[in-house]
Structure formats: C-alpha cells, structure tokens
C-alpha positions as CSV (number, residue, x, y, z in Angstrom):
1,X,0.0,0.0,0.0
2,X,1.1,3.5,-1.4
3,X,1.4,5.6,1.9
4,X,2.9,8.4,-0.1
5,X,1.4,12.0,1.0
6,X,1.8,15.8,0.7
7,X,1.3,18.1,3.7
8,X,-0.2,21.9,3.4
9,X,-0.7,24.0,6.3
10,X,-4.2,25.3,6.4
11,X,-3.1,27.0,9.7
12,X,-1.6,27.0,13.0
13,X,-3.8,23.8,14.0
14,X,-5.0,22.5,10.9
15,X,-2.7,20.3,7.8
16,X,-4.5,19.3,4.3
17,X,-2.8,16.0,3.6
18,X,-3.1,15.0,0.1
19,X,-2.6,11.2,-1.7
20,X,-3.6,9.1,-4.4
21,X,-5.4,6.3,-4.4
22,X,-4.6,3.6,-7.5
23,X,-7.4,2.6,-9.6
24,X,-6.8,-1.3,-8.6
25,X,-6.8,-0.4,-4.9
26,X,-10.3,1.8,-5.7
27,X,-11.5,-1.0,-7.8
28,X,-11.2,-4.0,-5.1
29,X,-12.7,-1.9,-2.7
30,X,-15.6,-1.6,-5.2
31,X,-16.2,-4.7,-5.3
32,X,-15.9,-5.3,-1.5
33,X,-18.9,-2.8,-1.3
34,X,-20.6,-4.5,-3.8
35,X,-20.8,-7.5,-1.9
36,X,-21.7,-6.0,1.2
37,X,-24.1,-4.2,-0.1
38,X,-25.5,-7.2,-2.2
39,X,-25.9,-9.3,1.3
40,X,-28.5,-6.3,2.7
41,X,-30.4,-5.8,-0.2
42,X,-32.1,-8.4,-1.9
43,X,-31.5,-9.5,-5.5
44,X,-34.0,-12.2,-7.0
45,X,-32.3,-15.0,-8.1
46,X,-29.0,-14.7,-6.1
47,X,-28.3,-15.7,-2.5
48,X,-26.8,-13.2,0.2
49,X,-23.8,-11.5,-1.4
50,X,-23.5,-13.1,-4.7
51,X,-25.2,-10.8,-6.9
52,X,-22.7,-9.2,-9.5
53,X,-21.7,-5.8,-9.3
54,X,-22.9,-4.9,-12.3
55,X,-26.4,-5.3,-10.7
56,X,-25.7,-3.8,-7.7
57,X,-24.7,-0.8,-9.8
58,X,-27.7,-0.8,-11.4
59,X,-29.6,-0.9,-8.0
60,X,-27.8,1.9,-6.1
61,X,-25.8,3.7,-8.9
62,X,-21.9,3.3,-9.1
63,X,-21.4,6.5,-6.9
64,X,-22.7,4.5,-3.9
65,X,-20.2,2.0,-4.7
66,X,-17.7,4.4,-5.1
67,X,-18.5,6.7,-2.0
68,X,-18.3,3.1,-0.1
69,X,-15.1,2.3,-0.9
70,X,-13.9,5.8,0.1
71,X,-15.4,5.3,3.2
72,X,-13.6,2.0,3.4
73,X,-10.1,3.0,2.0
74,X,-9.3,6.7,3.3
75,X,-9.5,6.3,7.0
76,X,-7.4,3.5,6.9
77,X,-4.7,5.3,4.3
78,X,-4.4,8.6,6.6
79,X,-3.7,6.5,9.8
80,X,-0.9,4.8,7.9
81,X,0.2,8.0,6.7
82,X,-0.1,9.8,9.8
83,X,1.8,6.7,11.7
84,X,4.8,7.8,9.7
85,X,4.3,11.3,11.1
86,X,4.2,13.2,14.4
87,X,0.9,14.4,13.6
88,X,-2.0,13.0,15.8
89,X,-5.8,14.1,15.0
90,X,-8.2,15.1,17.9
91,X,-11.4,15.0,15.4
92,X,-12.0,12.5,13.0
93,X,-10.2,13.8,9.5
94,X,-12.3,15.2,7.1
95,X,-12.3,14.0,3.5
96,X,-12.5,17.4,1.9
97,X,-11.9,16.5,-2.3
98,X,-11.4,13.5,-4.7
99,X,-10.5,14.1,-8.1
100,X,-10.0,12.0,-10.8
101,X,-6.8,11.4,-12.6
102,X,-6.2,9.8,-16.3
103,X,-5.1,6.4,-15.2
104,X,-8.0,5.4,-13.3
105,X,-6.8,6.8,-10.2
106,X,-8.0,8.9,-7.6
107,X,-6.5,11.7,-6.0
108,X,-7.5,12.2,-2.1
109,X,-7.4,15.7,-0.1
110,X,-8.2,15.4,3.5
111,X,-8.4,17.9,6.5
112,X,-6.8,17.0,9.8
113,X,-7.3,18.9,13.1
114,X,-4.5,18.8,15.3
115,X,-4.3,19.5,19.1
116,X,-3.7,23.6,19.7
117,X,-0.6,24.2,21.1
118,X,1.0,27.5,22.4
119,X,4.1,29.3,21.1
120,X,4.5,30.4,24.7
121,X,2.7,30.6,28.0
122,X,1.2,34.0,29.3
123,X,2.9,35.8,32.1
124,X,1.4,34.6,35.8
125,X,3.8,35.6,38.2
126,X,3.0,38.9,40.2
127,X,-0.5,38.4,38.1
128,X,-3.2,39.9,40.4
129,X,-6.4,37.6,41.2
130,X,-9.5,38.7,42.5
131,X,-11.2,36.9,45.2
132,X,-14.3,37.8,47.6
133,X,-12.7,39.1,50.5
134,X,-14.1,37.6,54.1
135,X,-15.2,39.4,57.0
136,X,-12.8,38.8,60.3
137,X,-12.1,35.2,61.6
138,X,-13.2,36.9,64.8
139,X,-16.9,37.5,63.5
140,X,-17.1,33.9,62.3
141,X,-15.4,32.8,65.9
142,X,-18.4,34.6,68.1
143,X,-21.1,34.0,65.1
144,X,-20.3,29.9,65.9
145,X,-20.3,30.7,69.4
146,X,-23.5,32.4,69.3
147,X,-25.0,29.1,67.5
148,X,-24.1,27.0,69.9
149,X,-25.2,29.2,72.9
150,X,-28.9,29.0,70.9
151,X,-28.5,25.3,70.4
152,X,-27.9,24.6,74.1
153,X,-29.9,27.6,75.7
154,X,-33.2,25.8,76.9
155,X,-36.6,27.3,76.6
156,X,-39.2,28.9,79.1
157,X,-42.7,30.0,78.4
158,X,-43.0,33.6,78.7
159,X,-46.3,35.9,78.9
160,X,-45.8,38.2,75.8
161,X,-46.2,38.5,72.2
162,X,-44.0,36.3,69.6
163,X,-40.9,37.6,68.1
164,X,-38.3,36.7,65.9
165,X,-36.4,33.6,67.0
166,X,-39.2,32.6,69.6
167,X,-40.8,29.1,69.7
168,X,-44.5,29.0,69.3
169,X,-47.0,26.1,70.3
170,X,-49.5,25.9,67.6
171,X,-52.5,23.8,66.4
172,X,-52.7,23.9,62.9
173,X,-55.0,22.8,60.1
174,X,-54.0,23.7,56.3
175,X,-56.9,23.6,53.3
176,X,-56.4,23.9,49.9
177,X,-59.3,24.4,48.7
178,X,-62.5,21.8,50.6
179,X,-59.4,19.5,50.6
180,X,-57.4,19.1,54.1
181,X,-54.0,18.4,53.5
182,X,-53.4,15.5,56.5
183,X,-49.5,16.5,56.3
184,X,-50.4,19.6,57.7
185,X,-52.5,18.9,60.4
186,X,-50.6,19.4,63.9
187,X,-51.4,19.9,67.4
188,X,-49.1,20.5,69.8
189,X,-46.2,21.3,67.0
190,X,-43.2,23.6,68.0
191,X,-42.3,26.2,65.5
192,X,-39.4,28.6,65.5
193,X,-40.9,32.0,64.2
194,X,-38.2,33.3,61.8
195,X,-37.2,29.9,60.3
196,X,-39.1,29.9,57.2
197,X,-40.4,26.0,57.5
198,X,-43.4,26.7,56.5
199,X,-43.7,29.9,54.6
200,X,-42.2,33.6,54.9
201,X,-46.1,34.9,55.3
202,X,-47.1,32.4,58.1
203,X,-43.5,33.7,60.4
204,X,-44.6,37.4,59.0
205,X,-48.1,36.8,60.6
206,X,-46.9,35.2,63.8
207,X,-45.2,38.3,65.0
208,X,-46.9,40.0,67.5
209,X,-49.4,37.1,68.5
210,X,-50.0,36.5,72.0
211,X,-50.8,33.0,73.7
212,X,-54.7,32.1,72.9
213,X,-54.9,34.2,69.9
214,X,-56.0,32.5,66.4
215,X,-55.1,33.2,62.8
216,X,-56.4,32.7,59.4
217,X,-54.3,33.3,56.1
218,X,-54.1,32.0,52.7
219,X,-50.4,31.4,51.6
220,X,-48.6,29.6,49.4
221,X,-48.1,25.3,50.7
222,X,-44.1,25.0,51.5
223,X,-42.1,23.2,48.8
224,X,-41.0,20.4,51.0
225,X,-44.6,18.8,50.8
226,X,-43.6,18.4,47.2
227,X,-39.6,16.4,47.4
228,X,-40.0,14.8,43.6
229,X,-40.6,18.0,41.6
230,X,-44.5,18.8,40.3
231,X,-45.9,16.1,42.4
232,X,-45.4,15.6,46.0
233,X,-48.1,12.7,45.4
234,X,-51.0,10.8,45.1
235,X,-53.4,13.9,45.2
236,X,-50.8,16.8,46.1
237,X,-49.1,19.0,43.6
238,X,-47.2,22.0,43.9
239,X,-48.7,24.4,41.1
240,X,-52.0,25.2,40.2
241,X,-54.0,24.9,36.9
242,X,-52.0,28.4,35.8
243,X,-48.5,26.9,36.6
244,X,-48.3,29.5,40.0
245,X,-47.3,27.8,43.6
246,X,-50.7,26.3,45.3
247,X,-51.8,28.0,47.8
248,X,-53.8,27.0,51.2
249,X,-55.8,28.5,54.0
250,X,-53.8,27.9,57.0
251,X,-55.9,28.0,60.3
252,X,-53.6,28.7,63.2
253,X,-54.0,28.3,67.2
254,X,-50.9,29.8,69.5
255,X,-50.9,27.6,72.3
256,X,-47.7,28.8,73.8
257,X,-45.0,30.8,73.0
258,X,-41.4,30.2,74.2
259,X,-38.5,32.0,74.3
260,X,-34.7,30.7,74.6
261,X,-33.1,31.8,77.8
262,X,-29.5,32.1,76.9
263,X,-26.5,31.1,79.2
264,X,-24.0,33.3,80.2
265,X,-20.6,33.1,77.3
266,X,-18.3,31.6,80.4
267,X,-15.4,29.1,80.9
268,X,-18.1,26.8,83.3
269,X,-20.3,26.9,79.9
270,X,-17.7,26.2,77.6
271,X,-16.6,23.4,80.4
272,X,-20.1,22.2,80.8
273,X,-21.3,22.0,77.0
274,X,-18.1,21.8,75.0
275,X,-15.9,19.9,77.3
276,X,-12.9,23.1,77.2
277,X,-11.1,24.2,79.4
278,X,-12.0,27.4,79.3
279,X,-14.1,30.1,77.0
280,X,-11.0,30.9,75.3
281,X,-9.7,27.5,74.6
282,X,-13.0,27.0,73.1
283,X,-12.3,30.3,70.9
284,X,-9.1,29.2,70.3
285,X,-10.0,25.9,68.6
286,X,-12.9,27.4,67.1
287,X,-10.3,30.4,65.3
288,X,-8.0,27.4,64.0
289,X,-10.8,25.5,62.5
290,X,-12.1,28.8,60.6
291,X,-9.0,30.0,59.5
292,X,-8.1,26.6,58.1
293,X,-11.6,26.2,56.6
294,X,-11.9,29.4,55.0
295,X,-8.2,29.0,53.7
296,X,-9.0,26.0,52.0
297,X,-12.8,27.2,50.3
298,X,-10.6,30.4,49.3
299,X,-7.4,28.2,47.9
300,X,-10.4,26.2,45.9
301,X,-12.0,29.6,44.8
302,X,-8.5,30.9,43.9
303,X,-7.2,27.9,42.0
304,X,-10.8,28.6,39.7
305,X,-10.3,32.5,39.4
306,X,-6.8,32.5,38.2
307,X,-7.7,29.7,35.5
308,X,-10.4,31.6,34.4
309,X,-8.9,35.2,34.2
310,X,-5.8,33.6,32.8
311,X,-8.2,31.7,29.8
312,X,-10.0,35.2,29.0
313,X,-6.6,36.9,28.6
314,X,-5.8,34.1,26.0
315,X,-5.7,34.9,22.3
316,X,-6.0,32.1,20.3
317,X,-8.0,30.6,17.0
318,X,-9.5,27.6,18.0
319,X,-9.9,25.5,14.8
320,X,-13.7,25.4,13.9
321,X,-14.0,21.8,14.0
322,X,-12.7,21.2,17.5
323,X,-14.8,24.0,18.8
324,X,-17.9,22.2,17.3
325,X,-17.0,19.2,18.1
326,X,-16.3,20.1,21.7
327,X,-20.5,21.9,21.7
328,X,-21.4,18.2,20.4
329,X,-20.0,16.9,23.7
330,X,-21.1,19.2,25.9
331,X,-24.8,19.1,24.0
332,X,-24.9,15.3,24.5
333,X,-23.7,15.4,27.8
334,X,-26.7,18.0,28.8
335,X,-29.0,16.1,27.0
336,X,-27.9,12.5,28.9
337,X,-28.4,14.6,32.1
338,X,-32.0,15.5,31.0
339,X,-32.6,11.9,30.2
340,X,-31.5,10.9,34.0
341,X,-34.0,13.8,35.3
342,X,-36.8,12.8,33.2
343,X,-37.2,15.7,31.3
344,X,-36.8,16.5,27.7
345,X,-34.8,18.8,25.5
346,X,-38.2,20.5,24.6
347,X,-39.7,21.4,28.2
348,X,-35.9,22.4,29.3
349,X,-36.2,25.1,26.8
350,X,-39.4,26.3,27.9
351,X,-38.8,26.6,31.5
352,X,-35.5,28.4,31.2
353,X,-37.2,30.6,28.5
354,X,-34.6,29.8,25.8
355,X,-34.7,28.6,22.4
356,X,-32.4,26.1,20.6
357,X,-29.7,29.1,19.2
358,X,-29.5,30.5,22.3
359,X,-28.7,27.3,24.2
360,X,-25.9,26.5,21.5
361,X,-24.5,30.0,21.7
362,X,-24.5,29.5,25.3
363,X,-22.8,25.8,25.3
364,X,-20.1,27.1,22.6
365,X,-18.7,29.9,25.1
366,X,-18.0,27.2,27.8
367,X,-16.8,24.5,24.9
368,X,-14.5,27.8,24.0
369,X,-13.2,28.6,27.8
370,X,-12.8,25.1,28.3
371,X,-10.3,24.4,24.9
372,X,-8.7,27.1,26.2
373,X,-7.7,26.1,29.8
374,X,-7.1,22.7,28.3
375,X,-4.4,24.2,26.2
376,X,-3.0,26.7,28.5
377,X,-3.0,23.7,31.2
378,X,-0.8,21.4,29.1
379,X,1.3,24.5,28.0
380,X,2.2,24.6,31.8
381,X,2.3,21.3,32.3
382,X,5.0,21.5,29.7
383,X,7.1,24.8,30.4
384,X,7.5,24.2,34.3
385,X,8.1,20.1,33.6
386,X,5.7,19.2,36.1
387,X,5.5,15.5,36.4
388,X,3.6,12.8,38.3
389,X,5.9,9.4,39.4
390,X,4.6,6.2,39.1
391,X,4.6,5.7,42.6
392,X,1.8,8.5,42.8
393,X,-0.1,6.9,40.8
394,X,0.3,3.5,42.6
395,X,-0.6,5.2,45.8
396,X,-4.0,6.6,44.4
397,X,-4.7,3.3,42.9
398,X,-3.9,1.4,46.4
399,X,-6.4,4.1,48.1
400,X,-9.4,3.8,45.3
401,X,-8.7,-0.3,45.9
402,X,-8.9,-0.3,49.7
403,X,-12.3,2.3,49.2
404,X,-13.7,0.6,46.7
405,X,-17.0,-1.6,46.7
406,X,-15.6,-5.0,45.0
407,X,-11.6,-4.4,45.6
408,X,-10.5,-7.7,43.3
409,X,-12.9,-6.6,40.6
410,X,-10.9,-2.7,40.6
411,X,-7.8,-4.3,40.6
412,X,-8.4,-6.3,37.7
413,X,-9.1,-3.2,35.5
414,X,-6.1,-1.8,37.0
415,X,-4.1,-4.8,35.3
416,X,-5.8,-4.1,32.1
417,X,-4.5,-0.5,32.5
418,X,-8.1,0.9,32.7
419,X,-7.8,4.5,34.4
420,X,-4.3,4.4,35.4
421,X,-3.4,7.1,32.5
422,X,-6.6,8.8,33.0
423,X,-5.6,9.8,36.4
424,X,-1.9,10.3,36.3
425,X,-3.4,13.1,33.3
426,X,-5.5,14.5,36.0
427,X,-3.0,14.7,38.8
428,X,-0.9,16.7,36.5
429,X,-3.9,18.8,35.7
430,X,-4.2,19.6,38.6
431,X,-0.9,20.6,39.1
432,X,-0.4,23.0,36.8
433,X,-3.7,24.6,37.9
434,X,-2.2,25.0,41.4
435,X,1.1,25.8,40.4
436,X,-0.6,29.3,38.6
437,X,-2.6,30.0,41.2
438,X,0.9,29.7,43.1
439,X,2.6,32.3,41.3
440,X,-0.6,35.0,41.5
441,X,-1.6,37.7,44.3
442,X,-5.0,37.3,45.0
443,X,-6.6,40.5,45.8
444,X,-10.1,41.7,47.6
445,X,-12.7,44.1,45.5
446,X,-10.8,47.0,47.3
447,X,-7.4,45.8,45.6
448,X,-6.3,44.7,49.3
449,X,-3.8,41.5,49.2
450,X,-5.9,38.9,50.6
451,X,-3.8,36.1,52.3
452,X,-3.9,32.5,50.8
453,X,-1.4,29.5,51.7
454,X,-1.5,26.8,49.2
455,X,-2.4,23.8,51.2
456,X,0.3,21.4,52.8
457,X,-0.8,18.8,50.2
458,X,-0.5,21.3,47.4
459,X,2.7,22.5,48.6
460,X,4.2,18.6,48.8
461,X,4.0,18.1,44.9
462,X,6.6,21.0,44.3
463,X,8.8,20.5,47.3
464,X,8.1,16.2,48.4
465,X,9.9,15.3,51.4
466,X,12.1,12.7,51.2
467,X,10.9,11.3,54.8
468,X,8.1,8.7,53.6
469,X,6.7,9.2,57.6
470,X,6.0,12.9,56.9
471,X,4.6,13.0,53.7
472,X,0.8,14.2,54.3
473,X,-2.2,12.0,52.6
474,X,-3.9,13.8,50.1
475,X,-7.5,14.8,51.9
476,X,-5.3,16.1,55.0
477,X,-6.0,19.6,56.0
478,X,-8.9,19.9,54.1
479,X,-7.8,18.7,50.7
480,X,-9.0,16.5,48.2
481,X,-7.6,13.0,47.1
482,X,-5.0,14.0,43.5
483,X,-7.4,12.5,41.4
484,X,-10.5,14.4,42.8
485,X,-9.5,17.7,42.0
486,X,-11.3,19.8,39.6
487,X,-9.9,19.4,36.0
488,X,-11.3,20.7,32.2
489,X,-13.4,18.2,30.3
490,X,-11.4,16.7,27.8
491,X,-11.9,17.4,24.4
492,X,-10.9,14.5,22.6
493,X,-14.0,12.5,20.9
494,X,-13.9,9.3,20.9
C-alpha cells in the first residue's frame, strides 16, 4: 500500500494532507462494497452476497459504490500515513476533495485537526487575582459561638407576644381548597418563628401574637410537601391549573410561646457544654478551624479564578472543527443529564425561556473557555516540567482499591490499565492549575492582598519530602484526594 502523501498548512492547527489512491486499490474496494451491499439488499435470483456488481450498480448507482469504498479505503490510508508522522488528530479527519486522474486513479485531499498548542505561555507571576474578601475570623469565631449558645440555651414559656427567634406552640389545620392536606394537620407542633419551614407569610403573621390568639391566612403550601418536583403525590401538587405555587388557607391556634433563655458566654459553659477548658480555649480551637476552613474554600476559589482570568486573557484561533465538536459533547452530555431527570430537550427550553440558538451560543462559550484552559493547562504542564511518578499513581490506585466496593474486581481493570493514565493526566492537571494560582496575588474588591497558603498537600508536589513518615495524605488539612481535583473536560472525541 502506497502511503505516499503531501502536507499543506491550512493554519496554525490544521494540515490538508493529500494522496492518491490507485485505480486497482479503488477497484477491489468496489467490489468489496458491492458485496456487502449485495448481502443487505435483496436481489431475486442470487443468495446473500452473490449478486454481481454490475447489478448492484444498477440498484444503487456506481457512486454508492464508489463513496463506499472511500469510506472504506481513506480512514485507513491517513492512519498509515499519519503513523509515519508526528501528527495526531483530535477530530476525526475530514475527507474534503477526490478528483479524478487519467489512469483510473483517484487523487484524495483530506483535512486533519491537530491539538492547539501555544508558542509560549502567558505571564502569571505577580498576576493579580481577585477573590471575595471575608469578613474577620473573629466574626465567624463569636457568630459559631453564638449558635451553639442557641442550640444549648433551653426554653421557658414567657407571657408576651412572639418575636423573631421565639418558639411558638400551635394547632394547625391547612386547606387547599375543601381539601385538608393530612401532612399539615398538627397539634401541639413547635415552631421557630423566623425559620421559614413553612412559609415567609405564616412567620410574618406570627409576630406579635400572643398565647390564645387564632389566625387565618391563605399562603402559598411550602415546597418540602412536594420532594420529587410537580408532584409531591398521590393527590398533592405544587402548582396550580395556571402553573403558580398552590396556595392553602392555613388556620392557626398559639398555644404557647417560648423564648430561649440564653447562658452566660463563660469558661463553666464552655466546660459544661463543649468539654474546654475554658471560653477561650474553646475560641481558640474554634479560630483554628475557621481559619483553616476558609483557607482551604478560598485556595479552591483561587485555584478557579486564576484559571479563568488567565483563559480570558488568552488569544487564540481555535480551529472550527474542535470547537464544534467540543459543543457536540457538551450538548450530548446536557441532553444525557436530562434523560436521567426525566425531562426533555423540549420542556428544558421552555422553562428556562430559551430557544435552541441560544442554548448553543450558550454551550459554545463554555466548549471555548474550556479548549482554552485545556491548552493553557498542558502548555504549563510543559514549560515548568511538572511530572507525576509512578509511585503517585500507585498510591492513588492502592487508596481507590482499599475504598472501593468489590476491591478484586478494581484491581483487575487496574491490570488491564483501565484508568491508570486517565488519572496520572489529572494529577498533572491539577498541578499545573495549582502551580498558577501559586505564582498570583490574590486580591479583595478593594485591591487589598488577601492572604492564601497553598495547602500542605499542594505544597508537597513542588517541594516532596524525602521522609516517607511525613509525607501528608492527600484529603489532610482539608484537601481533596490527586485525582478528585477539579480538572477541564477533555476534548478529545472518541
């Protein structure tokens, strides 16, 4: 087989590749489409695959049998061509031409899409970041302390009218319509004005209410009567005929009303109810915890932003037929997701009020952001030489084997090298993505450097210690395992 070709450059990403096809090569692929053709179609007179070509020609037309036989031949040609090459498709190739030569031959163009790659990588170091600034660790310290002083304060019945944050007593019956709705009905039930449980109107029209007094209002029914979307069930649903929330007549007795009598913020509390010490080892441990927690949601949030800034700045052509194929993943993917939710592509439009364009135009910015990180990622990956051992990978794969449901069963597809690859790519991913967010200041709305330490776990895959005892599990300190962390959707089809 001829595997002789000529390369164009149809730009940065994209290479026409150009070959011929001999008339005897096109010819016995004719007559293998003949025959396969001949054993789907009937022809009287001849079993399964026997009829002659020149009948089968006469049945479908000898362009059939010719666009066949392309079909057949060209895919296979360009691989062997491209196996001689460096060049390696992320779409299928695209047979763009064929043109007839004198001697029976066929001359082949065909369009192949490689995988972007960039020049060089945009500057990140000393890159500013923006990220929502907090308020004090000392406002979330006595805003926890304040929770639990409510959780543990007990309640006492008092003689005045209900506020915010008081427990009432109530007997309740709910109508909708001559219908009572059994759910609903409660004596004796304990309700914390202010919570929402029921509706916004009913904890409105409790303030102010005094023991004994009785209420009557029509409000909308609260959406947990209705967990599996439009029907809650048998004879329940949570819009009317027009498509607006039901509504019910609630009829409401206050029994009681209770208010919290809250301890005194001491160390005998703290001792009592915590177990510390003392009040301020309680704050203490509390101030460690927030700092540590909010360090790692803001690492996470960091990580995203930088990626994201970083992709926007970006200047690069995508080639068109990566882009679309990329919006063909992401439009099957959100149509499989439908599927699983029971609702189709149809009614998704009407409730969110768009039409088919708009969705598209919609999936091909994020199919265009996501290219885009893909390729600055791998740039990275490339210019800093960040690499993943093979013991990482075994480690992960021990972990996912000791956690996982059928252990023998996962370490069979490990043998087969099912996922191993998939997740040494992510843990490098990964990488990169925390190695720029690394390099950037991340700043508040005000332009104030907002403080952010890279996790111990992060910090471990650009500095490892050689002391196997120290080296922190990935998960410790509030981290995730390698090959959880957030990575782009890849591209390639398969």
């Amino acid at each position: 087989m001829n595997t002789e070709a000529a390369f164009a450059d149809l730009g940065s990403f994209e290479k026409m590749v150009s070959f011929e096809i001999s008339f005897s090569d096109l010819n016995h692929a004719m007559n293998r489409a003949s025959r396969k053709i001949s054993r789907e179609v009937s022809f009287p007179g001849f079993r399964p695959g026997r009829a002659p070509r020149r009948l089968v020609e006469r049945r479908v037309g000898v362009e059939r049998l010719r666009a066949d036989a392309l079909d057949d031949l060209v895919p296979n040609r360009v691989g062997a061509i491209l196996a001689q090459t460096e060049i390696a498709p992320v779409v299928p190739p695209l047979l763009e031409s064929v043109t007839d030569s004198l001697n029976g031959a066929v001359r082949v163009e065909v369009r192949v899409t490689t995988w972007p790659r960039l020049e060089s990588v945009p500057s990140y170091g000393g890159r500013t970041v923006q990220v929502q600034g907090l308020p004090p660790v000392s406002d979330e310290v006595e805003n926890r302390l304040t929770q639990l002083r409510h959780m543990y304060a007990p309640l006492q019945t008092v003689e005045r009218a209900v506020e915010g944050g008081d427990f009432v007593i109530i007997d309740m019956t709910v109508k909708e319509g001559e219908r009572l709705i059994e759910s609903l009905a409660l004596d004796g039930f304990s309700y914390e004005v202010g919570s929402e449980r029921l509706t916004p109107q009913i904890d409105e029209s409790l303030l102010g209410r005094r023991p004994g007094e009785r209420l009557e209002i029509t409000a909308p029914l609260p959406q947990w009567l209705f967990p599996e979307g439009p029907a809650g069930g048998e004879d329940e649903s949570a819009d009317d005929d027009d498509g607006e929330q039901a509504a019910g007549l609630y009829q409401i007795r206050i029994a009681e009303v209770q208010s919290r009598s809250l301890p005194e913020l001491d160390d005998d509390w703290a001792s009592e109810y915590t177990g510390h010490d003392s009040l301020e080892d309680l704050r203490a441990e509390m101030q460690e915890e927030v700092e540590e927690q909010r360090n790692s949601a803001q690492w996470e949030i960091l990580v995203a932003e930088a990626l994201k800034e970083m992709t926007a700045d970006l200047e690069l052509d995508l080639p068109q037929r990566l882009e679309s194929a990329q919006v063909e993943l992401l439009f099957r993917n959100h149509i499989s997701q439908l599927e699983s939710s029971n609702m189709d592509y149809a009614t998704y439009l009407e409730r969110t009020g768009l039409d088919h364009e708009q969705f598209v135009a919609g999936l091909r910015g994020q199919a265009v952001a996501g290219l885009k990180a893909r390729i600055l990622i791998d740039a990275v990956i490339e210019q800093e030489g960040l690499e993943v051992e093979d013991d990482e990978v075994l480690d992960v794969l021990r972990r996912a084997a000791k956690e996982a449901e059928d252990p023998e069963e996962f370490r069979r597809e490990m043998e087969k090298g099912v996922h191993a690859e998939q997740i040494r790519s992510d843990m490098l991913r990964a990488r990169a993505q925390a190695f720029m967010a690394m390099q950037v200041q991340p700043v508040d709305e005000s332009g104030q450097t907002v403080q952010i330490e890279a996790p111990a776990w992060v910090k471990a895959w650009f500095a490892p210690v050689t002391d196997s005892t120290e080296i922190l599990e990935p998960g410790a300190n509030g981290g995730e395992a390698l090959y959880e962390a957030e990575v782009i959707d890849d591209p390639y089809l398969d």
